[in-house]
Structures are given as C-alpha cells and as structure tokens.
KOLBAMAR-427558 format. One record per residue (C-alpha): x, y, z; chain; residue in three letters. Coordinates in Angstrom, 3 decimals. Layout:
[atom [X,Y,Z],"A","ALA"]
...
//
This chain:
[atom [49.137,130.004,20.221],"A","UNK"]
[atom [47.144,133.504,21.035],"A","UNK"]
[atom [47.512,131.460,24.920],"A","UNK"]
[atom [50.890,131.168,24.763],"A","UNK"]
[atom [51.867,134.456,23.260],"A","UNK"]
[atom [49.449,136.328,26.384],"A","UNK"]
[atom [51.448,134.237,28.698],"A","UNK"]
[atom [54.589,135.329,27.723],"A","UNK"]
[atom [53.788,139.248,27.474],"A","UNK"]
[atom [52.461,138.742,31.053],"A","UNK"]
[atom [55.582,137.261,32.369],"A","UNK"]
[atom [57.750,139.565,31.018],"A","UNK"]
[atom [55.923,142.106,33.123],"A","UNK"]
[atom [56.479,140.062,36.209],"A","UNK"]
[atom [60.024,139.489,35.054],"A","UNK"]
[atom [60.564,143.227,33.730],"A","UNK"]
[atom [59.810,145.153,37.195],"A","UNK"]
[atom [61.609,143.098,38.893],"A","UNK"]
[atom [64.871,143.696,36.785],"A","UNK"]
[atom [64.170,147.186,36.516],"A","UNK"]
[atom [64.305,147.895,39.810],"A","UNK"]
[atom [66.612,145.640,40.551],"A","UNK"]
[atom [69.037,147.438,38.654],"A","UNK"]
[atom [67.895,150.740,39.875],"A","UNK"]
[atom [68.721,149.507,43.683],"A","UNK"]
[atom [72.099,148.537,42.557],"A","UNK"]
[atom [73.006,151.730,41.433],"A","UNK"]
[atom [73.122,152.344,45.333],"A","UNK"]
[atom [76.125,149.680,45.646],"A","UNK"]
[atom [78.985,152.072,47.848],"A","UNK"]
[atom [76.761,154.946,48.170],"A","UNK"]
[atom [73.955,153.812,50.807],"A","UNK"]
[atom [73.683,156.237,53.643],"A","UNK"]
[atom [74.956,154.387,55.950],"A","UNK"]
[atom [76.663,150.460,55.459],"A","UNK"]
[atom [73.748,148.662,56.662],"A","UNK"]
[atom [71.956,150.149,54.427],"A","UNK"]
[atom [73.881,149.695,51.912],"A","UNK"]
[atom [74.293,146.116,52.290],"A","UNK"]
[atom [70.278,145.681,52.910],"A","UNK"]
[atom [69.208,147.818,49.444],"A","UNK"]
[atom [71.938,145.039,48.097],"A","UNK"]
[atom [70.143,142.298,49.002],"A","UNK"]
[atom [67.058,143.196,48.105],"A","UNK"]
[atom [68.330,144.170,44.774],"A","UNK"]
[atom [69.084,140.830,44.175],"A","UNK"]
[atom [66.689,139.496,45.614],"A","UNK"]
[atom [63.877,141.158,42.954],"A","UNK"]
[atom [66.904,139.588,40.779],"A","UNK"]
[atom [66.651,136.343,41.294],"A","UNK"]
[atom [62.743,136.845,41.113],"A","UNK"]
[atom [62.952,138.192,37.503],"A","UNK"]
[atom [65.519,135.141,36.353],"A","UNK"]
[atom [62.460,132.776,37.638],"A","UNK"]
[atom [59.850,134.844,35.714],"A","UNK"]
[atom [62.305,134.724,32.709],"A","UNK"]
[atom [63.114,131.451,32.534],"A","UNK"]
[atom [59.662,130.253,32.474],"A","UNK"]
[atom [58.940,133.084,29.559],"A","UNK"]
[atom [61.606,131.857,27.736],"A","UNK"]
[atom [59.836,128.291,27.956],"A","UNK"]
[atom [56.769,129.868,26.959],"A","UNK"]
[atom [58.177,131.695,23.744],"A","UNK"]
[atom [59.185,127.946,22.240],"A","UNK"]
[atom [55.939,127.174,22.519],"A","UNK"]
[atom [55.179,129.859,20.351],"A","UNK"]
[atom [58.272,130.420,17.744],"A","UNK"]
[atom [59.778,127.124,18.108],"A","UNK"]
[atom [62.653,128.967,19.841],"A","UNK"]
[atom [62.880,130.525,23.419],"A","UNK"]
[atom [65.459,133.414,24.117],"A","UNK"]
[atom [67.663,132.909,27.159],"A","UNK"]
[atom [67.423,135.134,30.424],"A","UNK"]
[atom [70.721,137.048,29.404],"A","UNK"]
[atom [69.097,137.558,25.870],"A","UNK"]
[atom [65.675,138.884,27.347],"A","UNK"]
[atom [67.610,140.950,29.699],"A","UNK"]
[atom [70.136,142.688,27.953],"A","UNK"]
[atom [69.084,141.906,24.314],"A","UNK"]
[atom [65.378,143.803,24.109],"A","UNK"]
[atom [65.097,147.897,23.538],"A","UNK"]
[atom [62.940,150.246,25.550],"A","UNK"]
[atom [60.276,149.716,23.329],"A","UNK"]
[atom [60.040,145.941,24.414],"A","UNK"]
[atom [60.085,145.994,28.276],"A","UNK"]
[atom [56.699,145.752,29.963],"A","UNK"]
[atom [57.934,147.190,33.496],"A","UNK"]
[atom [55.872,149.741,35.656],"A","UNK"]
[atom [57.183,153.031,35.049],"A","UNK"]
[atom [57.066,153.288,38.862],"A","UNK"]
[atom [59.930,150.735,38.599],"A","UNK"]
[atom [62.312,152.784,36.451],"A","UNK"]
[atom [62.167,156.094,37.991],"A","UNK"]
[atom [65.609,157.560,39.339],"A","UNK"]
[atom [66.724,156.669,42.419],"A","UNK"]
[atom [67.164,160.553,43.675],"A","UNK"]
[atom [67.910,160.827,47.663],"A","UNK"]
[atom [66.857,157.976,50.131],"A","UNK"]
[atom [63.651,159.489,50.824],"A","UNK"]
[atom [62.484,159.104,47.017],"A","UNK"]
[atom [64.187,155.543,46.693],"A","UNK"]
[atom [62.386,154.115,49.627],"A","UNK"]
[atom [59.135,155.812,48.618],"A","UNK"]
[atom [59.437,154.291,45.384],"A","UNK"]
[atom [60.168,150.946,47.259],"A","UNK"]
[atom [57.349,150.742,49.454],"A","UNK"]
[atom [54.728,152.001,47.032],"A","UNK"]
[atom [56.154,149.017,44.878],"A","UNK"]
[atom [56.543,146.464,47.898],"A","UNK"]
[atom [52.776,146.936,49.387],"A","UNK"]
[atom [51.461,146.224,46.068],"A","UNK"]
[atom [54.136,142.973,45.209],"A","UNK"]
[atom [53.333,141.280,48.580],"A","UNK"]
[atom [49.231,141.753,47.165],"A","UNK"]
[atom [50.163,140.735,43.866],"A","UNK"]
[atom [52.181,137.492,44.801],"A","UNK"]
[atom [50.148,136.349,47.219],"A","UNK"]
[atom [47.306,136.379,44.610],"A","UNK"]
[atom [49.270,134.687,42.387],"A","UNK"]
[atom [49.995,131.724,45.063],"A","UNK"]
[atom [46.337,130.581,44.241],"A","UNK"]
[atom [47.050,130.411,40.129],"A","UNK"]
[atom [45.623,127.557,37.920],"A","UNK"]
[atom [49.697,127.930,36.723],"A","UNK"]
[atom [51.260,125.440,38.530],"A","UNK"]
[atom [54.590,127.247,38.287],"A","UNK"]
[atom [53.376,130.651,38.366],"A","UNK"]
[atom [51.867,129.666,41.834],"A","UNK"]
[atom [55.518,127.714,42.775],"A","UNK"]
[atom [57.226,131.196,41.996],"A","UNK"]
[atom [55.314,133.269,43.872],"A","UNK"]
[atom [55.034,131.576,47.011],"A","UNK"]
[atom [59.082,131.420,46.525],"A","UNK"]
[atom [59.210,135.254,46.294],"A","UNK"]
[atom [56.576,136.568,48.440],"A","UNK"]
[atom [58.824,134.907,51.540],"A","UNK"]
[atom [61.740,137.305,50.573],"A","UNK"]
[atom [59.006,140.321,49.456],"A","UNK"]
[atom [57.469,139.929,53.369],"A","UNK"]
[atom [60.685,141.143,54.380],"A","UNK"]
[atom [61.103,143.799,51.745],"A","UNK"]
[atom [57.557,145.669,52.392],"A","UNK"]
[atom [58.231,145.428,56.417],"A","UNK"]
[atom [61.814,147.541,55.372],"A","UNK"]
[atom [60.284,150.235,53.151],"A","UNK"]
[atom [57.573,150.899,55.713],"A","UNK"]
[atom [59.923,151.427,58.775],"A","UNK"]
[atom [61.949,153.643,56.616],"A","UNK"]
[atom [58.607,155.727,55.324],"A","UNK"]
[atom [57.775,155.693,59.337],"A","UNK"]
[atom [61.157,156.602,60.680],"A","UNK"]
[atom [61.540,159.646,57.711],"A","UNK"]
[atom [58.052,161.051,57.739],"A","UNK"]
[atom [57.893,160.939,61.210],"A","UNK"]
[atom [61.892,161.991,61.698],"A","UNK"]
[atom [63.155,165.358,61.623],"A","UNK"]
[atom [61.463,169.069,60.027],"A","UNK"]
[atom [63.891,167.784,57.186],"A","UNK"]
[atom [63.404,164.283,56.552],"A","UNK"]
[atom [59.613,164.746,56.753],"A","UNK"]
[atom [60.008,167.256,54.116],"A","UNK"]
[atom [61.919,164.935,51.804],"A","UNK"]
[atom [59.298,162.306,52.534],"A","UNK"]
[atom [56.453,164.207,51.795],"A","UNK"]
[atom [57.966,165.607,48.566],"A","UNK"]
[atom [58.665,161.456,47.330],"A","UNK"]
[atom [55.500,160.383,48.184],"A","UNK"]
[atom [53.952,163.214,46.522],"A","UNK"]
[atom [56.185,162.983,43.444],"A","UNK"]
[atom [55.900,159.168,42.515],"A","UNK"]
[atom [52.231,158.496,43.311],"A","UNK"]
[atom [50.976,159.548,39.521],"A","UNK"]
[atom [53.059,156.203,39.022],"A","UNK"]
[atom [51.259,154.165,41.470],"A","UNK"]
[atom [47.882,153.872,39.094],"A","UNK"]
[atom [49.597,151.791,36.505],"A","UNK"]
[atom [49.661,149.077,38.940],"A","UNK"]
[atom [45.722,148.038,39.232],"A","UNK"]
[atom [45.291,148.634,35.492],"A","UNK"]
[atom [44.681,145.652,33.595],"A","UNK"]
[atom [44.129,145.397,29.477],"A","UNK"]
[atom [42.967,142.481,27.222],"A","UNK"]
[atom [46.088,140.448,27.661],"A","UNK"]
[atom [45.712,140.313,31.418],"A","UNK"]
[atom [41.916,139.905,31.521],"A","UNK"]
[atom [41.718,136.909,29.153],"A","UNK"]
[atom [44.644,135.396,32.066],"A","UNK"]
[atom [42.525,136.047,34.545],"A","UNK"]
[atom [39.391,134.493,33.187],"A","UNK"]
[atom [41.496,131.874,32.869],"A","UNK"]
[atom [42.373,131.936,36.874],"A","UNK"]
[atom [45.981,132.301,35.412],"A","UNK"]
[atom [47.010,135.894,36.696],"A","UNK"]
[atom [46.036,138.048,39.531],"A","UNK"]
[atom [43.573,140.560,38.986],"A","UNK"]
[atom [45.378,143.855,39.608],"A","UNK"]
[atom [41.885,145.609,40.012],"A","UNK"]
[atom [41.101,143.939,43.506],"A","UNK"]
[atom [44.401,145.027,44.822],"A","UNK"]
[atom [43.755,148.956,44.750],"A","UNK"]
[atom [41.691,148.518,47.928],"A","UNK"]
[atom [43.920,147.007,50.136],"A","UNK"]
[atom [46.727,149.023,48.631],"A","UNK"]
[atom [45.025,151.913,49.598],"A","UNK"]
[atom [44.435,150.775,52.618],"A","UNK"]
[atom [47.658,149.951,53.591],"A","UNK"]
[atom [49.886,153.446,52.223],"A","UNK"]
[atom [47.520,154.932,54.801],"A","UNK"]
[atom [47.817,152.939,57.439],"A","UNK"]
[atom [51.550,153.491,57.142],"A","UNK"]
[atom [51.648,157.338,56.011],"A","UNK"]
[atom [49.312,157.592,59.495],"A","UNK"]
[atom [52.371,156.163,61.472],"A","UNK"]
[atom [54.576,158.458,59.306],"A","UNK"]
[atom [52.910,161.902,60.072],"A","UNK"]
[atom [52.588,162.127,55.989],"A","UNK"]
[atom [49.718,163.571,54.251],"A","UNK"]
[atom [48.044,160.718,51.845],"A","UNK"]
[atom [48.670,162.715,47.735],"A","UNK"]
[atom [45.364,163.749,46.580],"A","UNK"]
[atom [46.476,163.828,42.233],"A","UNK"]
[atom [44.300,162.198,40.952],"A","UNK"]
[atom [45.626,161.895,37.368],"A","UNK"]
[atom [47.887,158.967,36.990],"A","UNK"]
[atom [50.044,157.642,34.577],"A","UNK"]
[atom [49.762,155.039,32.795],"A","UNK"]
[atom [46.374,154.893,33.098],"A","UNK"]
[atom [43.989,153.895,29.799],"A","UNK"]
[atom [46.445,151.363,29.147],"A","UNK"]
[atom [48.800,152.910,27.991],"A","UNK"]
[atom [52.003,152.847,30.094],"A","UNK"]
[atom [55.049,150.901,30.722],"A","UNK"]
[atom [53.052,147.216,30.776],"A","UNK"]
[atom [52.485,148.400,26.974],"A","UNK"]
[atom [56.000,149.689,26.497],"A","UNK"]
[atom [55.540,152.691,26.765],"A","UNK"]
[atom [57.646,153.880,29.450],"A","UNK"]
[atom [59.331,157.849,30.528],"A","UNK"]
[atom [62.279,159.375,29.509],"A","UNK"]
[atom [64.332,157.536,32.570],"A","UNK"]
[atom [64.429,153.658,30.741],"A","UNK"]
[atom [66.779,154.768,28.240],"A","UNK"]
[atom [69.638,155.581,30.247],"A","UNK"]
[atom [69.485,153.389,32.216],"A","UNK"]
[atom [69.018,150.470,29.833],"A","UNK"]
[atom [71.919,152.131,28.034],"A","UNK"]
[atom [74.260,151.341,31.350],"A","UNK"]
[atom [72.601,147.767,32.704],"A","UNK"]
[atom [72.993,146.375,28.754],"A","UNK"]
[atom [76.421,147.952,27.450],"A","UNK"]
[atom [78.488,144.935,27.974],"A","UNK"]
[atom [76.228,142.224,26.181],"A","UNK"]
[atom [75.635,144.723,23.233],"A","UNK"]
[atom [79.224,145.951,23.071],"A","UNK"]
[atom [80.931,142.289,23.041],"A","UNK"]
[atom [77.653,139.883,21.750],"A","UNK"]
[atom [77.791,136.334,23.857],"A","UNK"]
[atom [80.401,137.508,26.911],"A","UNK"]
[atom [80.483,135.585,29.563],"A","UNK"]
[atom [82.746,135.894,33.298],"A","UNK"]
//
C-alpha cells in the first residue's frame, strides 16, 4: 500500500509540471511574437500535454490500487486545489516577455531531457514506455529553448538585457529540481525513479555551455527555493498557482462533469 501510495505522489509530479506549464505556454495562444512562434510554443504546449495525460492515466491506475477507486485525468486536472499539485514552482511562474518564457523553458527542458532519459532505464515497465515516448518530442523542445537563449543573449544591447534579467530572475527556481525527499528515495532504491541528485552535474554543465554561446553571465544566488524539501513537489508552491489554477479549472468547477 505505502508502494503504491509513493508511486502515485511521484507521478503526479511528473504529471503536474507538465500540465502546469503546459497551461502556462498556452496562455501565449495569439500573442507569440511572431506566428511561428506562436504556432511552435503551441505545440510544445501540448506536447508537455499529452505527456501529463500519460503520467495521469497511469496515476489514476495507481490510486485503485490504493482506495479501490482511481480519479480520471479530467478529475486530477481540474478537480485538485493548490495545496494538492506537486509541480516545480519553476513550472508555474508567469510567463512575462519572451525572454523570461524561454528562460523558464530551457532551464526546464535541459533538466526534462536528463530526467526522461533516466527514467528510460526504470524497473517500471511503463514508466520506462512513457519516457522514451516523451523524451523524442522533449529532444526537440530543449534544442528550441537553447537557440532562443543563444539568439537573445547574444542579440541586441536590448535583448541581452532581457535575457540576462530571466536567467537571473528564475534560477532560485532551478534548485527544486535535483532535490529529492523520502518519497522519491525509497523509488529510487527501488530502481523505480530517476535520481534527481545525479542530474545537477550535467545540468550545470549544460546552462553553461549554452549561456557561453549566449554571451550571458552564469547567476551566482546561491539560495534556492524549494530547497529542504519544502517546495512545490510538497505542495507548497508561490503566490502565481492560484490564479492561474483559478483560470485553467473554472469550467469543470463551475458546471461539474462538462464535456464538448
């Protein structure tokens, strides 16, 4: 039971940064700077979107195990407060201009690509079968956010500005990522989950590979969110998830069961 139950928590953090940024992405729908862009944030919107209904519908599974009864995608989507996602906060931060939506991106991208591909080589059988599914469409993703962290930071007076200022701005977020608590080290004994900790490295290594090509100072804050084990993985997430949970769930709270 205590199995199943650490199973579940863990996939809704796959599942619940996926969504959340999902949704964050398509608040750029008609308003990307120019329509290629638009169209690309799109697709990799849904993309992360069609990664969290994979992660969700094998949570779901794994809460019958446990109650008997397993909530639906919809339900664990639109149906849970801010209290019960298990996102990165990274995920949920506002979009702001271009610069601090593709920082955000590739920050999250560099670490998904590590993440999934560990997660290819779980004892899971369809934890493994999902990731190798999304780390073909996350390839793409994390060689997009690095050409547009390249082609800012190393752009105009302007553009480098803005770029610096993201990069600066969201990397207290970025510790959250290689933290890891009881439920995810008991997974990873297990050879279930990916150890977060032994993707910090390469992480690293690639921002600064990247910021290099980009003309863009690597942030030297040392203090990050999240860290301690406390942050969003625990629910506990910043003042920016309630909003915008408040938008993304309206329609399934306001008329219970509607369907198109």
């Amino acid at each position: 039971m205590n199995d199943a139950k650490s199973l579940f928590e863990y996939l809704l953090r796959l599942a619940d940064s996926d969504l959340i940024l999902a949704q964050r992405l398509g608040e750029w729908v008609g308003h990307g700077p120019v329509l290629e862009e638009d169209i690309a944030t799109t697709n990799v919107g849904l993309d992360l979107l069609g990664q969290s209904r994979l992660w969700f519908a094998y949570a779901g599974e794994v809460e019958a195990r446990c109650n008997g009864t397993g909530r639906s995608e919809d339900e664990l989507a639109f149906l849970r407060d801010a209290g019960e996602f298990r996102n990165l906060m990274l995920a949920e931060q506002p979009n702001g201009n271009y610069a601090d939506t593709m920082a955000r991106q590739f920050y999250f991208d560099a670490w998904h690509e590590l993440l999934l591909r560990g997660l290819t080589a779980s004892t899971d059988a369809r934890i493994a079968e999902i990731a190798a599914k999304a780390l073909k469409e996350v390839r793409y993703h994390i060689e997009r956010s690095a050409d547009w962290v390249i082609r800012l930071g190393d752009g105009t007076e302007e553009s480098h500005r803005r770029m610096q200022a993201a990069v600066d701005g969201l990397w207290m977020y970025t510790g959250e990522m290689f933290e890891v608590d009881a439920i995810e080290l008991a997974l990873i004994d297990a050879g279930i989950a990916c150890d977060a900790r032994t993707l910090a490295a390469p992480w690293r290594e690639r921002v600064r590979a990247i910021f290099a090509d980009a003309t863009l100072a690597v942030p030297t804050g040392t203090w990050m969110q999240g860290s301690g084990g406390r942050g969003g993985k625990q629910g506990v997430h910043t003042e920016h998830i309630g909003p915008m949970l408040a938008q993304m769930q309206w329609l399934q709270r306001a008329y219970p069961g509607a369907q198109w």
